[in-house]
N, C-alpha and C positions, 0 to 999 in steps of 0.2 A: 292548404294542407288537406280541407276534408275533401279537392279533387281526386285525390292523389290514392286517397283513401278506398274510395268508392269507385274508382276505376280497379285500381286492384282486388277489392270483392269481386268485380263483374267478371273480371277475366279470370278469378279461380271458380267463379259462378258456373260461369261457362265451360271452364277446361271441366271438371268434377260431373256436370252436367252431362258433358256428353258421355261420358265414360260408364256413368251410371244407365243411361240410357241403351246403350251400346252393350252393354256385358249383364244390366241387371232386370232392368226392366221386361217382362215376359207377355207382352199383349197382343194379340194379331193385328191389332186394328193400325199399331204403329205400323208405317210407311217406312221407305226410304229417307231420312231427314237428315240434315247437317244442321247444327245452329249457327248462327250468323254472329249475333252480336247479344249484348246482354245490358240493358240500360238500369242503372240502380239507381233510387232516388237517395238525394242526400243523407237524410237519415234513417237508411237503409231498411225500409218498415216493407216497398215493395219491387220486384226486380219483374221489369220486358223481358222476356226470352224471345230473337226474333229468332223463326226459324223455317227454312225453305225445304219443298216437300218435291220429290220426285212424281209425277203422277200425273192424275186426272182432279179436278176440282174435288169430282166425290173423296178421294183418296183422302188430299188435302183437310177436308172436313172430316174425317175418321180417326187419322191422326193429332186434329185438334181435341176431339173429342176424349178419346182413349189416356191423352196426356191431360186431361184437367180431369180425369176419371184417376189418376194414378199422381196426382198432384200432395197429397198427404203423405205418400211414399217416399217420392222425392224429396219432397223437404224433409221428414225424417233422415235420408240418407245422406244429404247436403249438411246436414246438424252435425252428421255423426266424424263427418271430412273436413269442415270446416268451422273455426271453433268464432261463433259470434255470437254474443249477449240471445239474439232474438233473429232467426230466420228468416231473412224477407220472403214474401208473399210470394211465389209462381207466381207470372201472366205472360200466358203464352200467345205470340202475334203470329199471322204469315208475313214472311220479306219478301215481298213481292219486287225487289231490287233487280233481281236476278230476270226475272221474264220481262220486264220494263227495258233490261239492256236485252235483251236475245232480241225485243221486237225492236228495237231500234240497229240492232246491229241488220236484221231483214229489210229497213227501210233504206240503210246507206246498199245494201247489196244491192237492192233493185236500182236505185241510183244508177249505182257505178253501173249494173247493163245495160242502163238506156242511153249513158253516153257512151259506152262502146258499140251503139247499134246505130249511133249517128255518126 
């Protein structure tokens, strides 16, 4: 019961999350971002936001920055969307998922041309 629970936090976490970020949030330091996924602990005291950054590393670390800079905000706004005794905590991750598969998708590439050159 309480999986079922805490998956459904995550994924209104998430949807409200980006929306907020996307239309409200006003910072320059935010990037390009999508968020990924959203991991809520059982009793929903702190939630992962994982979220992947278009850019350059610096980039990356600007928009971590900016977003735990604007982390009070959000969860005021999160409170205000979503109706839960007590607002789990922001913690914001990079998902590094996303360039783990690009560079592996570059390693089967080079593969496959080195048996097309034999």
């Amino acid at each position: 019961m309480a999986k079922n629970r805490t998956g459904r936090v995550a994924e209104e976490i998430k949807k409200e999350l980006s929306r907020i970020i996307q239309q409200e949030l006003k910072d320059p330091g935010i990037g390009f971002l999508t968020i990924t996924g959203v991991e809520v602990t059982n009793d929903l005291s702190q939630a992962k936001v994982f979220l992947s950054v278009l850019g350059s590393e610096e980039q990356k670390e600007s928009t971590l920055r900016a977003l735990a800079r604007g982390t009070g905000f959000l969860r005021s706004e999160l409170g205000k969307r979503i109706r839960l005794r007590v607002m789990p905590e922001l913690l914001f991750k990079l998902d590094t998922s996303i360039d783990y598969s690009m560079h592996i998708e570059e390693l089967l590439h080079k593969i496959n041309e080195g048996k097309k050159e034999q």
